[in-house]
C-alpha positions in Angstrom: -28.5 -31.8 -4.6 -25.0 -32.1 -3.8 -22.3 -28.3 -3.2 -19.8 -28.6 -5.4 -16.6 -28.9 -4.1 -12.9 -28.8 -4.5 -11.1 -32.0 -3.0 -7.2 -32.6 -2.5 -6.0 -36.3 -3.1 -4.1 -37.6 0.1 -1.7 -40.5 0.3 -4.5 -41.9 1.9 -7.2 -42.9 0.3 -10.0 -43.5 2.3 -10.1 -42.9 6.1 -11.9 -43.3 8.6 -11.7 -42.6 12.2 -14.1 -44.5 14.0 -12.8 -46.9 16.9 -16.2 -49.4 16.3 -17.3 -51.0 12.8 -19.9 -51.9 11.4 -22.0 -55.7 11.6 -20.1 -58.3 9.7 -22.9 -59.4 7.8 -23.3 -55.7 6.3 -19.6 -56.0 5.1 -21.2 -59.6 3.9 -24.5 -58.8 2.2 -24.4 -58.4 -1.8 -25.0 -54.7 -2.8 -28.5 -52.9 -1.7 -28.5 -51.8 -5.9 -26.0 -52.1 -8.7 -26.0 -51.6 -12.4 -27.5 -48.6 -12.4 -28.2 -48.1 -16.0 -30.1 -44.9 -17.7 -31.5 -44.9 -20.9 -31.0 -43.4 -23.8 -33.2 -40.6 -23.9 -33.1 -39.8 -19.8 -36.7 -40.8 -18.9 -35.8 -43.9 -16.6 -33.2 -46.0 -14.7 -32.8 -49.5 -14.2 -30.7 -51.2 -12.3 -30.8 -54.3 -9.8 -32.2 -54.2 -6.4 -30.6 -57.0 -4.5 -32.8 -58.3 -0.7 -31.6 -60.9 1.1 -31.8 -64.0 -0.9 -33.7 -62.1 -4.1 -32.9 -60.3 -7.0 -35.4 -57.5 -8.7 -35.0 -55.5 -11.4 -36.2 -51.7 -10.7 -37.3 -49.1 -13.7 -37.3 -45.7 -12.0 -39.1 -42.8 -14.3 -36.8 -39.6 -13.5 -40.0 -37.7 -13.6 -41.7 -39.0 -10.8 -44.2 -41.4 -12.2 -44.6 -45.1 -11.1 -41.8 -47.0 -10.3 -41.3 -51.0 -11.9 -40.8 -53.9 -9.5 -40.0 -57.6 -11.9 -39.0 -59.9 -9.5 -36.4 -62.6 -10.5 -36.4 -64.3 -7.2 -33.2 -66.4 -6.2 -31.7 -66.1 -9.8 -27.8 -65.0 -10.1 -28.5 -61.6 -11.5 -25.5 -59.9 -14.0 -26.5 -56.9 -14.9 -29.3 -54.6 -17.3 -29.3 -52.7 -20.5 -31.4 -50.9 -22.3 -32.1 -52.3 -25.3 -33.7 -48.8 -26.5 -36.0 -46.3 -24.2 -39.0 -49.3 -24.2 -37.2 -52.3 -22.9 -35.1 -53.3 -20.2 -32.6 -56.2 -20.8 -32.1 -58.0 -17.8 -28.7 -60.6 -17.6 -28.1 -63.7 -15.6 -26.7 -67.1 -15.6 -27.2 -70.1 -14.0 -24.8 -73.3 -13.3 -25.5 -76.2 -15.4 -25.7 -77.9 -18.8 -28.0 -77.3 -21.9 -30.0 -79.5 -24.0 -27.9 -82.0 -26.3 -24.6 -81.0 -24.4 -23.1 -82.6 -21.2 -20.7 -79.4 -20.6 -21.3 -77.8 -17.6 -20.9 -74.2 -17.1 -21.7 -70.8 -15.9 -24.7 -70.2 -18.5 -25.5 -66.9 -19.4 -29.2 -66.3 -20.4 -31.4 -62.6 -21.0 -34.8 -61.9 -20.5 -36.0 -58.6 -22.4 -38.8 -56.8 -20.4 -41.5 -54.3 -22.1 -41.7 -51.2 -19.2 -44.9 -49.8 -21.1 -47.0 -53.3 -21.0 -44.6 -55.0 -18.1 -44.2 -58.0 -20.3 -41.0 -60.2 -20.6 -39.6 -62.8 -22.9 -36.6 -64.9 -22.6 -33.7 -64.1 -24.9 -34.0 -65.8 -27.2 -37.3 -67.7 -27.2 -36.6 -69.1 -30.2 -34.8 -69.7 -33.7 -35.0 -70.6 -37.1 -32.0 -72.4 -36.9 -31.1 -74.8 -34.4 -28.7 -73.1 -31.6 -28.1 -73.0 -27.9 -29.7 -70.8 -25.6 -27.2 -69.5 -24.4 -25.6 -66.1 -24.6 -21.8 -66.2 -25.5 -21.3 -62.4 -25.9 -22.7 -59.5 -24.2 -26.2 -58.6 -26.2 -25.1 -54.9 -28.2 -28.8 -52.9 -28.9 -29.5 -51.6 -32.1 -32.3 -50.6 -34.4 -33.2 -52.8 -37.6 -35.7 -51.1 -40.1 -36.9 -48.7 -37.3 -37.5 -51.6 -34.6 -34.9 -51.8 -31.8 -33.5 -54.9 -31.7 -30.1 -56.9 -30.1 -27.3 -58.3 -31.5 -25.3 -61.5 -30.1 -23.2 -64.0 -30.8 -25.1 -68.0 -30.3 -23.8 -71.3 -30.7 -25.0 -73.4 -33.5 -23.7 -77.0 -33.8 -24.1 -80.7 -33.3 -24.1 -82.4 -29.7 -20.9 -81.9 -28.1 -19.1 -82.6 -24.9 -17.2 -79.7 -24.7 -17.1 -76.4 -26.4 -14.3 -77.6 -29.0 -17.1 -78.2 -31.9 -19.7 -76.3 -33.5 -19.4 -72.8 -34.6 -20.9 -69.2 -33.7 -22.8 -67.2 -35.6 -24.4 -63.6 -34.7 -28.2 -63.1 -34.4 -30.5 -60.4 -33.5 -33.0 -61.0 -31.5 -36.6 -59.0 -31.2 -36.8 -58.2 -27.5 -40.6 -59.0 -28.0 -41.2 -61.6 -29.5 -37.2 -63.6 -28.3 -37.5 -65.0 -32.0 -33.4 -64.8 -32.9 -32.7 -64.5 -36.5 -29.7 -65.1 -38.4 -27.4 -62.1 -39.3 -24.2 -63.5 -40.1 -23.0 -67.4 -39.9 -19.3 -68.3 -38.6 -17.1 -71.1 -37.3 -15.6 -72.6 -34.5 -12.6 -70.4 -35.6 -14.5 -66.9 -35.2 -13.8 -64.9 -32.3 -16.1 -61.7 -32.3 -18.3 -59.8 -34.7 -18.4 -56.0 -34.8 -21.6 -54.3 -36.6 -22.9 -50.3 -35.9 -26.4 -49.9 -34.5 -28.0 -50.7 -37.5 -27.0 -54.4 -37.8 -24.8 -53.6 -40.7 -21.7 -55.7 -39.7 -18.6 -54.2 -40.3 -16.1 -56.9 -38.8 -15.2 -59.9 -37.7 -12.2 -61.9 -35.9 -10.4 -65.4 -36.1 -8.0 -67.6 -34.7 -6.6 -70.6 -36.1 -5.4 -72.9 -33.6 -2.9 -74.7 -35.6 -0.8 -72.0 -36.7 -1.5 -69.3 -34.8 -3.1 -67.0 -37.1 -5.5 -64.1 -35.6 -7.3 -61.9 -38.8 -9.2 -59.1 -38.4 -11.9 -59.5 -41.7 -13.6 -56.7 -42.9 -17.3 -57.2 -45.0 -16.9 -56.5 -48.5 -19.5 -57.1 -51.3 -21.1 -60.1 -49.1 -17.6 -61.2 -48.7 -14.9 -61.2 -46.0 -11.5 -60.2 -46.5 -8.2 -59.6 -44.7 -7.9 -56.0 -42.8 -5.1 -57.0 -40.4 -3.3 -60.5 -39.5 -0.9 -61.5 -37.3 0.8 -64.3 -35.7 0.1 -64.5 -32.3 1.4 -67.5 -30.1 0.5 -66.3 -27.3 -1.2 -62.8 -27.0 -4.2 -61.9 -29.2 -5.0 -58.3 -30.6 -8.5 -57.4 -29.6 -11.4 -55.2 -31.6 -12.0 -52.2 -28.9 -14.6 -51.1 -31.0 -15.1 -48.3 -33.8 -14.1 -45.0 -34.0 -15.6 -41.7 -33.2 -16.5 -41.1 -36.5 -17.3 -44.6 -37.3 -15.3 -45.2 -40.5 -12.2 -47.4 -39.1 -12.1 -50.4 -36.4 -10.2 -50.2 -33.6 -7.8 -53.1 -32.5 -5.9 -53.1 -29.4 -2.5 -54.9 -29.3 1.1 -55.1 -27.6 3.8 -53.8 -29.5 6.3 -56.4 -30.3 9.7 -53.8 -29.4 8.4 -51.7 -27.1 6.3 -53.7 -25.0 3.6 -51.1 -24.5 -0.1 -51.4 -25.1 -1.0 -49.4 -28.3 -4.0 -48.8 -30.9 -4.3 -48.9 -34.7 -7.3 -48.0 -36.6 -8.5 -50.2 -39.5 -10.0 -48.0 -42.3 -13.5 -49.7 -43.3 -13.5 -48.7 -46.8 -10.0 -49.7 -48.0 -8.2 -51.5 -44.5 -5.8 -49.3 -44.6 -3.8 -49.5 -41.2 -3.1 -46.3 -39.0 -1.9 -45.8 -35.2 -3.8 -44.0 -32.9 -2.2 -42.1 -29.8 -2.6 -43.6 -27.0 -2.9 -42.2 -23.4 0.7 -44.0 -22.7 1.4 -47.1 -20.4 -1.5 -49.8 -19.8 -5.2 -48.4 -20.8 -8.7 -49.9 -21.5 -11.4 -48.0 -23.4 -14.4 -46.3 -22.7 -17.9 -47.1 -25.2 -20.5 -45.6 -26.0 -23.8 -47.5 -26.9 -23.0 -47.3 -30.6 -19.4 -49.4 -29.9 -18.2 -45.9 -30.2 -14.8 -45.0 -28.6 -15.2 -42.0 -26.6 -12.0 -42.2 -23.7 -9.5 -44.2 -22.4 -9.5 -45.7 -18.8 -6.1 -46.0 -16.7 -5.8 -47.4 -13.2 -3.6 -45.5 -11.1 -4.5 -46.4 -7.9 -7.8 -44.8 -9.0 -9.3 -44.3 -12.1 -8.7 -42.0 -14.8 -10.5 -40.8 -17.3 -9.3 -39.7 -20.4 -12.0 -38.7 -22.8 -11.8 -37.3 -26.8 -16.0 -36.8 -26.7 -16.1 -33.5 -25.6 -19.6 -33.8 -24.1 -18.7 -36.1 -21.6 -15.2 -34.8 -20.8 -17.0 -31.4 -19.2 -19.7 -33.6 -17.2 -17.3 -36.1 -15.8 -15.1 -33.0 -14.7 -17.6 -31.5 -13.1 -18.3 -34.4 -11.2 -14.7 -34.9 -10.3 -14.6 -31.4 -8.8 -17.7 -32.9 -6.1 -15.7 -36.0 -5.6 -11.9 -35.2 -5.6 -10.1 -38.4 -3.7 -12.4 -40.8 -4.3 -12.6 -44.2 -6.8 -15.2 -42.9 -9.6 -16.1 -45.1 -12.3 -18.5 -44.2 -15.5 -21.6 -46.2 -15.2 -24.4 -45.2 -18.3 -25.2 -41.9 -19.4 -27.8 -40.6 -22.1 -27.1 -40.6 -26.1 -26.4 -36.8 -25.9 -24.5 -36.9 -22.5 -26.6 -34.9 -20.6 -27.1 -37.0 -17.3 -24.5 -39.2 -16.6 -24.3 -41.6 -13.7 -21.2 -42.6 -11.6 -20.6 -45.4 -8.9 -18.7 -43.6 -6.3 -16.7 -45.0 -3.2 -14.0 -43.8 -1.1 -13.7 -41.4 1.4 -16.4 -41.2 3.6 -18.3 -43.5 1.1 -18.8 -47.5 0.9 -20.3 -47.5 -2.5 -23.2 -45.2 -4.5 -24.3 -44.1 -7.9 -24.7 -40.6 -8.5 -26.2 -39.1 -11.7 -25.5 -35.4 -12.7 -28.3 -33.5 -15.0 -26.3 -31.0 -16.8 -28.5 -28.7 -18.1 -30.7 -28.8 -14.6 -27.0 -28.6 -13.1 -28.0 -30.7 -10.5 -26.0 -33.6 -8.8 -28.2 -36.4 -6.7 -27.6 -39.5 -5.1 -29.2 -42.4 -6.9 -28.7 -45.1 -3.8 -26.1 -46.5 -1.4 -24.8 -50.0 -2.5 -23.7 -50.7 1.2 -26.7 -48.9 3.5 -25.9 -51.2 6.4 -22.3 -49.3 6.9 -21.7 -45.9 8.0 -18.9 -43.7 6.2 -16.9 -44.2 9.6 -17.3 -48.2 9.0 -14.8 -47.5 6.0 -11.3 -48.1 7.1 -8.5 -46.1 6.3 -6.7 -47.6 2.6 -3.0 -47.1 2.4 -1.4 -46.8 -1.0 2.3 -48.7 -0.6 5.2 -49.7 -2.3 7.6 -51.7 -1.8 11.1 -53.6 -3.3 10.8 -57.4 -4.1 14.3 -59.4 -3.2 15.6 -59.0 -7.1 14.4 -55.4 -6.5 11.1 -55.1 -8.4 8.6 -52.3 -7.1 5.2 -53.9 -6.2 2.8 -51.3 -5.5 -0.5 -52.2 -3.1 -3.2 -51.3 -0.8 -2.9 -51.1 3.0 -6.2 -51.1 5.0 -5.9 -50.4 8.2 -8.2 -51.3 11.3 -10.0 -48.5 12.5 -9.3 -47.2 16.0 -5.6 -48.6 16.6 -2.4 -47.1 16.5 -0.8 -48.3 13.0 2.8 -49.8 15.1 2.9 -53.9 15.5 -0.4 -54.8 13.9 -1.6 -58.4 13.4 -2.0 -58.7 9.1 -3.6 -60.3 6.5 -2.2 -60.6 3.4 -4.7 -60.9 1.1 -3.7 -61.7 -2.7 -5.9 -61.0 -5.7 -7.7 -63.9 -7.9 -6.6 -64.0 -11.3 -3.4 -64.0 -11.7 -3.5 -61.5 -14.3 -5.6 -59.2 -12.1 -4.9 -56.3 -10.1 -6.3 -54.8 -6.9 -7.3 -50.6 -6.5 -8.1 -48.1 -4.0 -12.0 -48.3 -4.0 -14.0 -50.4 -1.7 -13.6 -53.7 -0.8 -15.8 -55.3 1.1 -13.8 -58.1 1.9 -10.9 -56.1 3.0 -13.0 -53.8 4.8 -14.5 -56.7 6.7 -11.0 -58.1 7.7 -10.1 -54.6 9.0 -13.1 -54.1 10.9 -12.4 -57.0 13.1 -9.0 -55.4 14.0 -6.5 -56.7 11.4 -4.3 -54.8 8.9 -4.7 -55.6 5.2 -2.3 -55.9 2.9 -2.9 -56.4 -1.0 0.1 -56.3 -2.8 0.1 -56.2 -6.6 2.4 -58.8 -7.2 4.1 -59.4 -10.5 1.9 -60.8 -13.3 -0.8 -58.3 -12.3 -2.4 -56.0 -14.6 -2.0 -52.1 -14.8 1.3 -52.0 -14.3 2.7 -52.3 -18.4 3.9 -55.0 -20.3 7.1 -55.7 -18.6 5.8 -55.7 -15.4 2.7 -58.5 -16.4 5.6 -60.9 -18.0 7.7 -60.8 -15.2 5.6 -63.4 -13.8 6.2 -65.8 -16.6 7.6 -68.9 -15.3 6.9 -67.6 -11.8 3.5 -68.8 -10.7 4.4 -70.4 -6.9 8.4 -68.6 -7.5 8.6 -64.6 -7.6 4.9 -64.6 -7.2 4.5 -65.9 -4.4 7.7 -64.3 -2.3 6.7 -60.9 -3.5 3.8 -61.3 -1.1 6.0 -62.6 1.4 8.7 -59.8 0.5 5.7 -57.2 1.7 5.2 -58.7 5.2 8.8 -58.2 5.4 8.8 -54.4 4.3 5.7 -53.0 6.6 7.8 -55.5 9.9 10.9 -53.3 9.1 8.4 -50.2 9.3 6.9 -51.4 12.7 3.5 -51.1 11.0 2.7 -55.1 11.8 4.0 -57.9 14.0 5.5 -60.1 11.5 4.6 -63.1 14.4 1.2 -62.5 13.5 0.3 -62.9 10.3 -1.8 -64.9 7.9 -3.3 -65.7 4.5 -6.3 -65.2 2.8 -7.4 -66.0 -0.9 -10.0 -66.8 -3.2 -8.9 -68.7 -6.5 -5.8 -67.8 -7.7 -5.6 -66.2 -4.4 -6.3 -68.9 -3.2 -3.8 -70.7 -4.3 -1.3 -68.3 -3.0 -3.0 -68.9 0.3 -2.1 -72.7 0.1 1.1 -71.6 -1.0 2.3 -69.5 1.6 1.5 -71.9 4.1 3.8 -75.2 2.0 6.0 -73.7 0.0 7.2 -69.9 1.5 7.2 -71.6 4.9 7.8 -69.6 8.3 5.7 -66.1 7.1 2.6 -67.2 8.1 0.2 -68.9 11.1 -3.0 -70.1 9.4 -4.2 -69.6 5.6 -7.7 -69.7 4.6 -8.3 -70.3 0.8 -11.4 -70.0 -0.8 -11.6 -71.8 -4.5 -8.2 -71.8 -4.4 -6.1 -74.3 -6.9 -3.7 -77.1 -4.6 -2.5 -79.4 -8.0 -1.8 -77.4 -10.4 -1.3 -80.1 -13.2 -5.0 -81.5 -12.9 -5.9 -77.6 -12.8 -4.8 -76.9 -16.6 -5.8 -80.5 -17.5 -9.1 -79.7 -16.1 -9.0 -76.8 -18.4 -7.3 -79.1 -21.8 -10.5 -81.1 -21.6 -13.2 -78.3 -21.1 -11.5 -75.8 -24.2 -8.7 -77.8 -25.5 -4.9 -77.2 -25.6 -4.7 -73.6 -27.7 -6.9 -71.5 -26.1 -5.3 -68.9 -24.6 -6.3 -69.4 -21.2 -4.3 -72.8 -21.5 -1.4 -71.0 -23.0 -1.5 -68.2 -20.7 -1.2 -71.2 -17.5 1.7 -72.8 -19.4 3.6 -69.8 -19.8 3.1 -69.0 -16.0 4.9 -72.1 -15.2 7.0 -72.4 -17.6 6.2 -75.4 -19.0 5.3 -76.8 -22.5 3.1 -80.0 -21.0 1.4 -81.0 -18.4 4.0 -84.1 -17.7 6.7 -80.7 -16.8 8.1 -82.1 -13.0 7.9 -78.2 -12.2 3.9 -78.3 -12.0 4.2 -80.8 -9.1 6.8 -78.8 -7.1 4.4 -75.9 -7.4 1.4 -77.4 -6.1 0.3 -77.0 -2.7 -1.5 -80.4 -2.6 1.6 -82.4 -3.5 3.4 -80.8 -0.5 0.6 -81.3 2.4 3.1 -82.3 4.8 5.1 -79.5 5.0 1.9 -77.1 5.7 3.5 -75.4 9.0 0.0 -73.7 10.1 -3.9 -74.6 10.0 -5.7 -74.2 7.2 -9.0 -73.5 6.5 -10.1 -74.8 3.2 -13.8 -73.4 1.1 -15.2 -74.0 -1.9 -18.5 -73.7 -3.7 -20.0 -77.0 -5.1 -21.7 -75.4 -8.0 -18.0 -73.9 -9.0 -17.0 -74.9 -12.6 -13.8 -72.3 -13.0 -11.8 -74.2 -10.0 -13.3 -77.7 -10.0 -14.6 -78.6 -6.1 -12.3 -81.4 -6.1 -9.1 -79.3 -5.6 -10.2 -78.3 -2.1 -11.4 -82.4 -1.1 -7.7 -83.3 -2.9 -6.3 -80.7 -0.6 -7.9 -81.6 2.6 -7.5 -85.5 2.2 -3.6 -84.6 1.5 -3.5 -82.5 4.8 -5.1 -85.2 6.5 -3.2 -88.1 5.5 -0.3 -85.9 6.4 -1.7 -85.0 10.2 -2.4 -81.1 9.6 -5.0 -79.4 11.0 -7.2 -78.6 8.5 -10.9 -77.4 8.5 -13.5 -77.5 5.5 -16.7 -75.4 4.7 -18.7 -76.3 1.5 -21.0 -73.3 0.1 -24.1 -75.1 -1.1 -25.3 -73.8 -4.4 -22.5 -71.7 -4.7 -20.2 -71.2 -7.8 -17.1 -69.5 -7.9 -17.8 -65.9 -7.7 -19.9 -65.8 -4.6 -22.6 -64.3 -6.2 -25.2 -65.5 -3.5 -25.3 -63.5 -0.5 -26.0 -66.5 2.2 -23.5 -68.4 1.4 -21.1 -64.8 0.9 -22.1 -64.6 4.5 -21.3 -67.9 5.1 -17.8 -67.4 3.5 -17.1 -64.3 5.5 -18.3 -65.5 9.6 -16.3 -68.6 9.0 -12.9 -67.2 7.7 -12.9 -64.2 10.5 -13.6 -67.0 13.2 -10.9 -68.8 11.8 -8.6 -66.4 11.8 -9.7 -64.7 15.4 -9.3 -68.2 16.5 -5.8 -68.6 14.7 -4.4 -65.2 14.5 -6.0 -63.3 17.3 -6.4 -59.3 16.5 -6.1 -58.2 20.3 
């Protein structure tokens, strides 16, 4: 059991002072546990249990009984549920194609597990209609005629080469038997399905391509009508979920004059239209098991919780009081709130989940993520801002290495994947491992990233390799007139869009840095988005989203070129290290062999590492490893940190 505590939040946000880190490989290794999971009535846990090379799933009774091993073996684990108190739902996906359908793709698969007779069954075993095995939403639990059952959305359609045909229907699935039946038939047009725990569907979205159109449909009398359209060329509303008291859907959109993000609710019984307050500035919402909305979730450097069910509002205070200062993020918790569990990390903490039992009053530790590091291995985390040349505050993250004096420090700028995403105070074990081998870390928030409001995200429009990438050069300028780093020393490190950036830095914002290392990073940006053309076709927003970053309409834009590190090999004023997964099907393999063969025709020095088996999100601890000795020897080699 853990005192209660009152905490103070610091400009910094996690320190350490330690002169000597931790192993590499522990920085390296994929979490000890994750997805900690509880279920609904607080008997057990779940969560994964990661060794080595091997994946387990773990059901832990809370009341000392017998604890569950199910081994999954070398299988790229995503996560657990509980599909109700008696089965575990365990996700993963695999890299490949399906039957009848020469798409490749990151394929995500269930298995349901049965904790009172240990047995398992792959979601879904099958159908009475003819559909994919594949999962193309996340599986929602439910109970149908007093079975518990899941709910998810399955592709159903003729042999196709991409994922431009067919449509997708919803199904629920007996966790069982794996036999999916049909609840609700779509198209290729249907987005998402919305129904309350006991399968009666409530909702459904669509997008037509051709003119834009997004509809929100609401289920009346075995029929679907209009609730709430738009046209949307470019950003899409999105159902958060229902409210408290179940009677309206909630839909998530960007106000057209305002810019801000904002809610409405859509009544179910009439679709009449209402707003909903909002916590103000960029949000995302909080869900309970019934698609309920309970809170709001802003990131302000950490996060912050925001929540209308009373319940837990008082428990996540209380756990806030224990951990003031640190990164906490809401996990699971029980129907009626009365243990919830939180994944801590911060100060004095690489990573762990914590469960409080409110009425036993009691706070204990569930596991450590990270048991290879010490608190003292966890580097001191700066939070920075800083004025872009037109004058534009980026905010970021400093890590600093532990045990020197923070005056004239070699750096690392290390950009964020996306480029919609965003980087925050918690721990990252990348960062951390770049800081325990002496280096200063800088990840700067650049415009385009998310969290920072409307404005802020569409100021990188038409700046992908422009503002984008000179606001990361704009922050090595800003901590050399500090004296916090030697701006002779610095270098580049990315991973997909990141990348990117990486490549970038070293071609096109020339003279900032001595070596870049980019990991599934994008060097031609025009066979990039035709890459992606092909796969989805041309509407999709993903496509639309890389057009806009540009600036372009097509793909035949001149401006794509001059933006595309591969096109401009010979002007690469540093090494680069170059590494890429061959089982990657976001950022295609070939962009890093393109890049290398341009750097060698063109006399650079250039160095290449293929992960074997890997795809795109490293999600296999060898080759993680792998990953992580070869780009600190690179840069210790290139950048030295003493």
């Amino acid at each position: 059991m853990l005192k209660l505590f009152a905490g103070v939040a610091l400009t910094v946000l996690v320190s350490s002072s330690a002169a000597l880190a931790g192993p590499l490989e522990a920085y390296g290794r994929l979490p000890a546990i994750s997805d900690v999971e509880i279920s609904s009535d607080g008997a057990n846990l779940a969560y994964i249990a990661h060794d080595g090379g091997t994946s387990r799933v773990i059901i832990q009774p809370l009341n000392g009984g017998e604890v569950q091993s199910v081994d999954f073996g070398k299988v790229k684990m995503r996560g657990v549920m509980w599909a109700d108190p008696g089965h575990v739902v365990a996700l993963v996906s695999r890299t490949g194609s399906v039957e009848n359908q020469t798409y490749v793709g990151e394929m995500s698969q269930a298995t349901s597990i049965n904790i009172k007779t240990g047995a398992s069954v792959q979601l879904p075993k099958k159908a009475y209609e003819t559909v994919q095995n594949i999962l193309h939403s996340n599986p929602m639990a439910g109970v149908v005629n007093g079975k518990p059952t899941l709910f998810v959305r399955l592709y159903a359609g003729e042999q196709s080469n991409s994922m431009q045909e067919g449509r997708f229907d919803l199904y629920r699935i007996d966790p069982d038997t794996g036999v999916a039946a049909l609840v609700q038939m779509g198209d290729f047009k249907t987005l998402s399905y919305l129904s309350k725990v006991d399968g009666t569907v409530v909702s459904r979205t669509r997008f037509d391509r051709e003119n834009s159109r997004w509809s929100l449909e609401l289920r009346k009398d075995g029929k679907w009508v209009d609730g709430y359209v738009v046209t949307a060329p470019l950003d899409l509303p999105s159902v958060l979920g229902l409210s408290l008291d179940e009677k309206s859907v909630v839909v998530g959109l960007v106000d057209e004059k305002t810019g801000d993000n904002r809610m409405i609710a859509v009544s179910i019984a009439d679709g009449k239209v209402s707003d909903l307050p909002g916590p103000g500035g960029p949000f995302d919402v909080v869900r309970d098991d019934a698609r309920r909305i309970i809170g709001t979730v802003q990131e302000t450097g950490y996060s912050r919780y925001t929540f209308t069910e009373p319940r837990i509002a008082s428990a996540w205070e209380t756990m806030q009081s224990v951990f003031a200062g640190r990164q906490m993020t809401l996990q699971s918790h029980t129907g009626d709130y009365s243990k919830v569990v939180a994944y801590v990390e911060g100060t004095g903490e690489p990573g762990g989940y914590y469960m409080l039992d409110v009425n036993a009053k009691k706070l204990s530790k569930v596991g450590a993520s990270y048991p290879g590091l010490a608190p003292t291995d966890v580097a001191e985390v700066r939070a920075i801002k800083y004025a872009a040349a037109d004058g534009l505050i980026i905010n970021g993250y400093l890590t600093l290495p532990p045990g020197k004096a923070a005056k004239n420090l070699p750096l690392i700028v290390f950009p964020h994947g996306g480029p919609y995403g965003r980087d925050e105070a918690g721990f990252n074990w990348w960062a951390q491992a770049m800081a325990s081998r002496g280096y200063a870390v800088l990840q700067p928030n650049f415009r385009g990233s998310e969290g920072y409001g409307e404005k802020f995200l569409r100021a990188g429009d038409g700046e992908w390799g422009g503002k984008m990438q000179t606001d990361l050069s704009d922050g090595v300028r800003f901590l050399a007139s500090k004296g916090l780093i030697d701006p002779k020393r610095v270098c580049i490190v990315g991973a997909s869009y990141g990348g990117y950036a990486a490549l970038a830095g070293i071609t096109l914002d020339k003279g900032v840095y001595r070596c870049a290392v980019s990991v599934a990073g994008i060097g031609d940006v025009r066979k990039m988005i035709d890459y992606d053309i092909i796969r989805y076709g041309e509407e999709i927003p993903l496509v639309r989203d890389e057009k806009r970053y540009f600036n372009v309409v097509s793909t035949s834009d001149p401006k794509l070129q001059s933006r595309s590190p591969a096109r401009h090999a010979d002007q690469a004023d540093g090494p680069v290290l170059l590494i890429h997964g061959k089982d990657d099907t976001v950022v295609p393999y070939d962009q890093s062999t393109d890049m290398r063969r341009a750097l060698e025709k063109a006399g650079k020095p250039v160095e290449f590492v293929n992960l074997a088996a890997e795809d795109h999100y490293l999600s296999r601890e060898a080759t993680r490893q792998q990953m992580l000795s070869a780009t600190v020897t690179f840069l210790e080699k290139n950048n030295p940190p003493n």
